[in-house]
TIVOTI-536142 format. One record per residue: residue in three letters; z, y, x of N, C-alpha, C, O in turn; residue number from 1. Coordinates in nm, 2 decimals. Example, Ala and Ser with C-alpha at 12.3 -4.5 7.8 and 13.67 -1.06 7.14 Angstrom:
ALA;0.78;-0.57;1.32;0.78;-0.45;1.23;0.78;-0.33;1.32;0.85;-0.33;1.42;1
SER;0.71;-0.22;1.28;0.71;-0.11;1.37;0.79;0.00;1.29;0.80;0.11;1.34;2
end
This chain:
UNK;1.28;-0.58;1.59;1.31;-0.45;1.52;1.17;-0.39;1.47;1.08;-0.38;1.55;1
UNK;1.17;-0.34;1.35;1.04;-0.28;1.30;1.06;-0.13;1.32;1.16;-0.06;1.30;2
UNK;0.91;-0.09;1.37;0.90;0.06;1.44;0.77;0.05;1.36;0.69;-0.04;1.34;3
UNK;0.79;0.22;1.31;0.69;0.27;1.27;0.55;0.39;1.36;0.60;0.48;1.43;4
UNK;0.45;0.38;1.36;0.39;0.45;1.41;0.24;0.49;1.33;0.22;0.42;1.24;5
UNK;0.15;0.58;1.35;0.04;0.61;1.35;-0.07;0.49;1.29;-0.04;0.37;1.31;6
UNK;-0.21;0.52;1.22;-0.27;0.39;1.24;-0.35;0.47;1.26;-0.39;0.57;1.20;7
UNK;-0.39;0.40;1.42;-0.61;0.42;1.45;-0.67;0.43;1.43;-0.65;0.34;1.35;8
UNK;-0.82;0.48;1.41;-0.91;0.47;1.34;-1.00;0.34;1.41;-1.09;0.31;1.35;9
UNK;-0.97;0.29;1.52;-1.01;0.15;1.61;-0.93;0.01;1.56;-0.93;-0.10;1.60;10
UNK;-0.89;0.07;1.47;-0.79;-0.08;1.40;-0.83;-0.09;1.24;-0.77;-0.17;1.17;11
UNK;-0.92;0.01;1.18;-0.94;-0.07;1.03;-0.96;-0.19;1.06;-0.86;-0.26;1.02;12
UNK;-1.06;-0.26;1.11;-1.09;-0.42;1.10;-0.94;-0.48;1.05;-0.92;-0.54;0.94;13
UNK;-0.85;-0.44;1.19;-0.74;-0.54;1.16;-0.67;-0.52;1.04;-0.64;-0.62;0.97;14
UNK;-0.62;-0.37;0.98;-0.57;-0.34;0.95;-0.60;-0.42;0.82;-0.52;-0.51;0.78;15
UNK;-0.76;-0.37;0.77;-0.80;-0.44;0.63;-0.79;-0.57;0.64;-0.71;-0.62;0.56;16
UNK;-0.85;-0.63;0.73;-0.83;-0.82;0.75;-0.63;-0.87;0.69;-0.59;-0.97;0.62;17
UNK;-0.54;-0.76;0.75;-0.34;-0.75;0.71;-0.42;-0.69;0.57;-0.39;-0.80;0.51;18
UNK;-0.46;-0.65;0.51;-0.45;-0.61;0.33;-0.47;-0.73;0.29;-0.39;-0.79;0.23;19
UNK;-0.61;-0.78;0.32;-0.66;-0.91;0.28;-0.59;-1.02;0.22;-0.59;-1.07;0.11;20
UNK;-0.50;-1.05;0.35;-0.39;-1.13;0.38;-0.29;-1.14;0.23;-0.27;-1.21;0.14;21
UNK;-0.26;-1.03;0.29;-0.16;-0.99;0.16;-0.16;-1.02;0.05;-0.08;-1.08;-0.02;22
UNK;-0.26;-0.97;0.03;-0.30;-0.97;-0.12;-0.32;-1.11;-0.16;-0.27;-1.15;-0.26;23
UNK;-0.43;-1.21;-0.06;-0.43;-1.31;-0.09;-0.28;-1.38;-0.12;-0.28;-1.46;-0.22;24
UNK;-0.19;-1.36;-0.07;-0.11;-1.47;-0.06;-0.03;-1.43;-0.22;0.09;-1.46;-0.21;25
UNK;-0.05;-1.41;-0.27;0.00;-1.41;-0.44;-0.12;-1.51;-0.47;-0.13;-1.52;-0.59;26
UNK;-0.18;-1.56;-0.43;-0.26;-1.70;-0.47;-0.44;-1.66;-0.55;-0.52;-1.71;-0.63;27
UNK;-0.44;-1.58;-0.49;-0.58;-1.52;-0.57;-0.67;-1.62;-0.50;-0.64;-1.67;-0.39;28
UNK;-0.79;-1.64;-0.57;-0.89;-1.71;-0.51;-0.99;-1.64;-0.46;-0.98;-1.52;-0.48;29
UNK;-1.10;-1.69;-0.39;-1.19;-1.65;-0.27;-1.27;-1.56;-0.39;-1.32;-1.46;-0.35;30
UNK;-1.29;-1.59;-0.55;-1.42;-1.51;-0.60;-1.35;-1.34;-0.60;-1.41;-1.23;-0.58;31
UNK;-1.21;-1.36;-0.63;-1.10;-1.26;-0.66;-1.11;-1.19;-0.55;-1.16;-1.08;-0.57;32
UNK;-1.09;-1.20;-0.48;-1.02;-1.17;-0.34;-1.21;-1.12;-0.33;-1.22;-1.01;-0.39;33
UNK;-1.34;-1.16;-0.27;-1.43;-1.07;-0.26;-1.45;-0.97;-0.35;-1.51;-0.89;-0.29;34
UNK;-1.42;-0.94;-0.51;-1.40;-0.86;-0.58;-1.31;-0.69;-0.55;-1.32;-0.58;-0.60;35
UNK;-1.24;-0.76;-0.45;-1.11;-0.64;-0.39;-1.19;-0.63;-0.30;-1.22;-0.51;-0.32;36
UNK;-1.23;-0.65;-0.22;-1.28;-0.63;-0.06;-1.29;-0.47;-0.03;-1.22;-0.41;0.05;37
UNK;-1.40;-0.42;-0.13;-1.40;-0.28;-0.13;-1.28;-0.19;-0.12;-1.25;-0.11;-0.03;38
UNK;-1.22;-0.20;-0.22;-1.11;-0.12;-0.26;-0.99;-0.12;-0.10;-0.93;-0.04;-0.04;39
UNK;-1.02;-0.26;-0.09;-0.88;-0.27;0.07;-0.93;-0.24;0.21;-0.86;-0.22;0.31;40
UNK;-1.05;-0.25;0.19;-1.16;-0.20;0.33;-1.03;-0.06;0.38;-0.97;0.02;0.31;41
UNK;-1.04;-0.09;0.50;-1.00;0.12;0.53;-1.13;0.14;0.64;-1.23;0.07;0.67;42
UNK;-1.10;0.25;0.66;-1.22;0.28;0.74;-1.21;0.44;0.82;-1.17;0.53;0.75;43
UNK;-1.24;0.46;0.92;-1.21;0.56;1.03;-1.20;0.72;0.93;-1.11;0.81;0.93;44
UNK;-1.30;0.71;0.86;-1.30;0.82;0.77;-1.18;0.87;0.61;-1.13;0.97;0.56;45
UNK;-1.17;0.72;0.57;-1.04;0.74;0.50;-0.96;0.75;0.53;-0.88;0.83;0.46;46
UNK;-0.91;0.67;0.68;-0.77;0.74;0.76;-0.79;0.89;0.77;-0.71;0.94;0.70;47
UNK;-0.88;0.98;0.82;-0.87;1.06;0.80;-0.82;1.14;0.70;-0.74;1.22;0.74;48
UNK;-0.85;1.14;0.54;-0.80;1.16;0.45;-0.72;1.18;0.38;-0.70;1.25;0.28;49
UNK;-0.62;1.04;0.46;-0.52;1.04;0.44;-0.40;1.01;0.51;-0.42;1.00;0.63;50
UNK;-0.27;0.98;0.48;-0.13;1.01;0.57;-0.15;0.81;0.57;-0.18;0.73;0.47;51
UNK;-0.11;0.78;0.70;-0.11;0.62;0.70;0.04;0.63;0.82;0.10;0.72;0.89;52
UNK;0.04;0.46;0.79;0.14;0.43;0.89;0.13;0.30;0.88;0.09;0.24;0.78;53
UNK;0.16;0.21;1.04;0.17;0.11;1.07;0.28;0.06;1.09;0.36;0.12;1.15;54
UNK;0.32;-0.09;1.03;0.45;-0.15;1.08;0.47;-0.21;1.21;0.38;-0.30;1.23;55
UNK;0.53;-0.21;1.30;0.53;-0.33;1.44;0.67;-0.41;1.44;0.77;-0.35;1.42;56
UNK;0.66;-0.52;1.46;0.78;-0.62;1.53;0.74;-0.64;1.63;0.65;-0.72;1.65;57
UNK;0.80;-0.56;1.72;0.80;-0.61;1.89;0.64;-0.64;1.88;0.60;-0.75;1.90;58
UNK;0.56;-0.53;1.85;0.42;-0.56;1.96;0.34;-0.59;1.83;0.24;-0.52;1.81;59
UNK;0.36;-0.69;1.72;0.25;-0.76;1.62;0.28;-0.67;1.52;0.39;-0.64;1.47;60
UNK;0.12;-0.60;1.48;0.11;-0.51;1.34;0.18;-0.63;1.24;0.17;-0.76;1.25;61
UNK;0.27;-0.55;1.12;0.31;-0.63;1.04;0.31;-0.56;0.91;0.35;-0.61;0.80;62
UNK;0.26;-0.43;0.92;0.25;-0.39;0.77;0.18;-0.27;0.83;0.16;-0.23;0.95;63
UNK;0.13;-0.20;0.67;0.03;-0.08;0.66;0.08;0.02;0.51;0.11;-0.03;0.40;64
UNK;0.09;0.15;0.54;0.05;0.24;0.40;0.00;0.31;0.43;-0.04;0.34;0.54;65
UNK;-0.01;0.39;0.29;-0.14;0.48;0.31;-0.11;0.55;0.20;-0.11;0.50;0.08;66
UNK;-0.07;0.70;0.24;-0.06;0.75;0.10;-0.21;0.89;0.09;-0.30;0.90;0.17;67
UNK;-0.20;0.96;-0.02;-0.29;1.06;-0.04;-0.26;1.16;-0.11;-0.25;1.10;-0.22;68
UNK;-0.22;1.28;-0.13;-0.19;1.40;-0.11;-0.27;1.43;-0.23;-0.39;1.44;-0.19;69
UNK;-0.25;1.45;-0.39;-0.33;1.55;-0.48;-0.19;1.67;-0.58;-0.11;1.66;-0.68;70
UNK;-0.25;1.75;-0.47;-0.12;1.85;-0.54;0.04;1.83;-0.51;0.10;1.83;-0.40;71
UNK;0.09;1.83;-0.63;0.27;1.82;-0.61;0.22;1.68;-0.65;0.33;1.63;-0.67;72
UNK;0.13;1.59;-0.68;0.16;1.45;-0.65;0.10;1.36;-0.57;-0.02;1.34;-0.55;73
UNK;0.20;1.29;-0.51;0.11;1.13;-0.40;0.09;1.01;-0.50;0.14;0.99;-0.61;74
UNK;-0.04;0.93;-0.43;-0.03;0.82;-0.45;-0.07;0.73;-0.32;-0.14;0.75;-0.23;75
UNK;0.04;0.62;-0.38;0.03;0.54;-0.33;-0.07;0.44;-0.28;-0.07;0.34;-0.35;76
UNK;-0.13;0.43;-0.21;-0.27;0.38;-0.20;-0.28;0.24;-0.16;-0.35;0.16;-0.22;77
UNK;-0.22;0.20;-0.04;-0.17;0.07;0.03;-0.03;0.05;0.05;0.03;0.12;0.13;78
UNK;0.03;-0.04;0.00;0.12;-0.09;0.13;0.12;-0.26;0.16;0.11;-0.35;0.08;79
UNK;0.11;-0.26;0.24;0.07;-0.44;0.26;0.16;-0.51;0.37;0.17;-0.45;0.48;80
UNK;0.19;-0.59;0.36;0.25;-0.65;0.48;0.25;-0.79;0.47;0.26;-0.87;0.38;81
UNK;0.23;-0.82;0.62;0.16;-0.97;0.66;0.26;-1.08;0.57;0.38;-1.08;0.58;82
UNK;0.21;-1.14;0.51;0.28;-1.23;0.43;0.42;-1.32;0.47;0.51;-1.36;0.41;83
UNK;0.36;-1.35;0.66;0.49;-1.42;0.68;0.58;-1.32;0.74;0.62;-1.35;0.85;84
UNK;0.62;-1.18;0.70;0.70;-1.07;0.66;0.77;-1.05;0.54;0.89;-1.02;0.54;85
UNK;0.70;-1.07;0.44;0.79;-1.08;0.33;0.91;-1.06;0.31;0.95;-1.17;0.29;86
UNK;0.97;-1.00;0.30;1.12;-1.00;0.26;1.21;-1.01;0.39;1.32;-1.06;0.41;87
UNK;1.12;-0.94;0.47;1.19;-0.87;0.66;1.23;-0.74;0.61;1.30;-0.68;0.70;88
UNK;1.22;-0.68;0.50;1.20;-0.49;0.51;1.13;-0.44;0.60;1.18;-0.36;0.68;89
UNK;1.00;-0.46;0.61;0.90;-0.39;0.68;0.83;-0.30;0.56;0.80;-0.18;0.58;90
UNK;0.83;-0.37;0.45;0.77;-0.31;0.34;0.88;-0.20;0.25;0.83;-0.12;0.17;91
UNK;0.99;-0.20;0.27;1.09;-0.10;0.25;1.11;0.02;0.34;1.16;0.12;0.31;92
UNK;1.04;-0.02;0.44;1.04;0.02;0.56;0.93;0.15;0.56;0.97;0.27;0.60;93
UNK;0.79;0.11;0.52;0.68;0.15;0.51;0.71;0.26;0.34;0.67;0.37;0.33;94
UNK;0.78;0.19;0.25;0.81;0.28;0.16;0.84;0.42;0.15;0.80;0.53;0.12;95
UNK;0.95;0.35;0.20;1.03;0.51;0.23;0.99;0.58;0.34;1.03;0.70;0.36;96
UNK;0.92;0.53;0.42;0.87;0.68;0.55;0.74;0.75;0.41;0.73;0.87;0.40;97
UNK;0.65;0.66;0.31;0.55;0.68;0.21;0.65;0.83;0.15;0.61;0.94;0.17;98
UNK;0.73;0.80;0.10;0.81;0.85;-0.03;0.87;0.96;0.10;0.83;1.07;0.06;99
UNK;0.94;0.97;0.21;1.00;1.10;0.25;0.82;1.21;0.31;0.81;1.33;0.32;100
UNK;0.71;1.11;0.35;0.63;1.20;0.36;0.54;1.27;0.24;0.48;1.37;0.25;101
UNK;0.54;1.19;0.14;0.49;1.28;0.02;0.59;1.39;-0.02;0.54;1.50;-0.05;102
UNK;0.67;1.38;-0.03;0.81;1.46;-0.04;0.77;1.59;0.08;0.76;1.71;0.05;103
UNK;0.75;1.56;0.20;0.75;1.68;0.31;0.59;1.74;0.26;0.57;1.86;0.29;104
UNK;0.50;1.68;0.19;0.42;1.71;0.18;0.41;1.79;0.05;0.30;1.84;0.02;105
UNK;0.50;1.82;-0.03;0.56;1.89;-0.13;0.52;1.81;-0.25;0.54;1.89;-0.35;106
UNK;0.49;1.71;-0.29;0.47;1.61;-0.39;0.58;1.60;-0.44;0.66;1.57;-0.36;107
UNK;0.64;1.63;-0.59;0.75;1.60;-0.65;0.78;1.44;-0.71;0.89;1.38;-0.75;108
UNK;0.63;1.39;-0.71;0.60;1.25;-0.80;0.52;1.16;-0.66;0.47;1.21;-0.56;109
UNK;0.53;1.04;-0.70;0.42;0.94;-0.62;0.39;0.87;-0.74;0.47;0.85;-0.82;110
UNK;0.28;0.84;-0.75;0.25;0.70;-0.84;0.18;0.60;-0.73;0.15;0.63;-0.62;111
UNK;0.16;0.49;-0.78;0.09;0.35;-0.73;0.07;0.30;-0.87;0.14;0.32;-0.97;112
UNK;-0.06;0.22;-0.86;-0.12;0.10;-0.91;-0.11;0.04;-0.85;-0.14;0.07;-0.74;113
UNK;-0.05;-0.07;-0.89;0.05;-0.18;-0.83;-0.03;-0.29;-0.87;-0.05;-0.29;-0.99;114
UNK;-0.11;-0.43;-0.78;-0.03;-0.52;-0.85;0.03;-0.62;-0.89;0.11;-0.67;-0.82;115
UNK;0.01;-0.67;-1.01;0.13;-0.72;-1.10;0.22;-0.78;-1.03;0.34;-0.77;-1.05;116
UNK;0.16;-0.87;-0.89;0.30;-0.95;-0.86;0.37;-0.88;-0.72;0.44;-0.93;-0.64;117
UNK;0.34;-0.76;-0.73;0.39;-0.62;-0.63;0.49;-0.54;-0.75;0.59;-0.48;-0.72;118
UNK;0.43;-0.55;-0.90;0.55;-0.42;-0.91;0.71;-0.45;-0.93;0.79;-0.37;-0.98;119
UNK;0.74;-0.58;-0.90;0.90;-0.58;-0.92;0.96;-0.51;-0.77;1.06;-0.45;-0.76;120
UNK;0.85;-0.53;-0.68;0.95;-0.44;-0.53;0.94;-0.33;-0.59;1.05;-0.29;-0.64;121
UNK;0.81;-0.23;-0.60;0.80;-0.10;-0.67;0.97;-0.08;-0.74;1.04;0.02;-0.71;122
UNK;0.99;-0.18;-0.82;1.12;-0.13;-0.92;1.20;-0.14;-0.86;1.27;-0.04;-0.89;123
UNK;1.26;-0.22;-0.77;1.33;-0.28;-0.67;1.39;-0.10;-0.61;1.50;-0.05;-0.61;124
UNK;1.26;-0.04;-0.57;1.26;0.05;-0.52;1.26;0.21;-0.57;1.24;0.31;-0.51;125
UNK;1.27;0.17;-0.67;1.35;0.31;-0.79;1.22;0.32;-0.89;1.25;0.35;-1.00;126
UNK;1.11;0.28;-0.85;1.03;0.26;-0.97;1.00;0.31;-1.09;0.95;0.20;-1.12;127
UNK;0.98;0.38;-1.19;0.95;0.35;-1.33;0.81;0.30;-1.37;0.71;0.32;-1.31;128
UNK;0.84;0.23;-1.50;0.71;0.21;-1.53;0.60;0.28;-1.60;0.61;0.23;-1.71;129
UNK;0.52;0.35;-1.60;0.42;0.45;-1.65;0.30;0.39;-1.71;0.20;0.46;-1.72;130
UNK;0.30;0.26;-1.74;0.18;0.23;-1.85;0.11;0.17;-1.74;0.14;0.17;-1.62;131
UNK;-0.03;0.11;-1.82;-0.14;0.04;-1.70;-0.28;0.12;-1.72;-0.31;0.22;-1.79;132
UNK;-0.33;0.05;-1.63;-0.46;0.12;-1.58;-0.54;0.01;-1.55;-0.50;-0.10;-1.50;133
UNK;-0.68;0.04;-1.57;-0.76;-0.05;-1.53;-0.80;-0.07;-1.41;-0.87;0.02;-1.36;134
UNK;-0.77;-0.15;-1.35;-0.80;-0.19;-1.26;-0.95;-0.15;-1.20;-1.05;-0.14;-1.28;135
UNK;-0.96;-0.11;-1.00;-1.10;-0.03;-0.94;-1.22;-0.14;-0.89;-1.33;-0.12;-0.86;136
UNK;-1.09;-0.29;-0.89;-1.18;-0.40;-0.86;-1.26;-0.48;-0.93;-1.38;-0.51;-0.92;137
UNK;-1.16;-0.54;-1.03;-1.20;-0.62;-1.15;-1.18;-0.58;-1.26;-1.07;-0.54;-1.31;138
UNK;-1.30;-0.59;-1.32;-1.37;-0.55;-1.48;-1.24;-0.56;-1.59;-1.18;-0.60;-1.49;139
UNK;-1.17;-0.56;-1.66;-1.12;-0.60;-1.78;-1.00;-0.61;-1.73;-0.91;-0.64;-1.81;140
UNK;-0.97;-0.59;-1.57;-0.80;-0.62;-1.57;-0.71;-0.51;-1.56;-0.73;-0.41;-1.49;141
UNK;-0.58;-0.53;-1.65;-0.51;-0.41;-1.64;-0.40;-0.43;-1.56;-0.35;-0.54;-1.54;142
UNK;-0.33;-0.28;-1.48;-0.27;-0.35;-1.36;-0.14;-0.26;-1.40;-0.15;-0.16;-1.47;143
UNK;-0.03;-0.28;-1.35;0.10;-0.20;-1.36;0.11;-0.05;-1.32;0.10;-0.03;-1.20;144
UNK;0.13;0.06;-1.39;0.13;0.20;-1.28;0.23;0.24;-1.27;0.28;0.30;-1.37;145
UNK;0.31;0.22;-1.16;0.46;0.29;-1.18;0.43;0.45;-1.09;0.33;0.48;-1.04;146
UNK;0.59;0.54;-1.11;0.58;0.65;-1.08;0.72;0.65;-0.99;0.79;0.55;-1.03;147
UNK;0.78;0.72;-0.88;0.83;0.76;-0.86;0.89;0.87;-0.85;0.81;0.95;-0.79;148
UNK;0.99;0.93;-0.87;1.02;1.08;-0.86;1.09;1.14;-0.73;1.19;1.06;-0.70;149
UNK;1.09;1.25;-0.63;1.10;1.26;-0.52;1.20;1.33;-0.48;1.22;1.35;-0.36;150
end
């Protein structure tokens, strides 16, 4: 059963090492994937900043989000889950605690930069599509921005 809780500021390593993961497994290669490193890093002081949450199955971290609070809107910043998760609802899971805490947080909207082979859950999950954006990792790429409404 997946339970949600808190994330540490003694667990970025793992935490970012589960983004890594993730992300890798849409098939990105090693030049790609060091390109992102930055952007998926977390770190004691960005938890601070922002609202996170960890996924557990019986004891093993299995997913991460991370939302951030500007005004009446959130964004979505992370959600990741260990790849041999996939399609458990850990990441539905992780959604919607995202989307009822930006909501308590008085956010009317969420957006995320998604991507591309992330935003069919996004839609999956009430979704719209709101145009692209350039990408914070790689030069020239444009990535899906969906919105939600709260």
């Amino acid at each position: 059963m997946i339970s949600l809780r808190p994330a540490g500021p003694d667990e970025c390593a793992a935490l970012t090492a589960l983004c890594l993961r993730s992300k890798a497994a849409w098939g990105y290669d090693a030049a790609f994937m060091r390109m992102c490193r930055d952007e998926l890093t977390l770190t004691p002081d960005r938890l601070k900043r922002s609202i996170s949450q960890v996924a557990e199955d019986d004891g093993r971290i299995v997913g991460f989000v991370e939302i951030v609070m500007d005004r009446a809107a959130a964004r979505l910043e992370k959600l990741f889950v260990e790849p041999d998760t996939f399609r458990t609802g850990a990441g539905r899971k992780l959604f919607e605690w995202a989307a009822r805490m930006a909501a308590a947080h008085g956010a009317s909207m969420m957006t995320v930069e998604s991507d591309p082979q992330a935003a069919a859950f996004y839609r999956r999950m009430g979704a719209l599509d709101d145009g692209a954006v350039a990408s914070a990792s790689i030069p020239g790429r444009m990535i899906p921005r969906l919105r939600f409404l709260l």
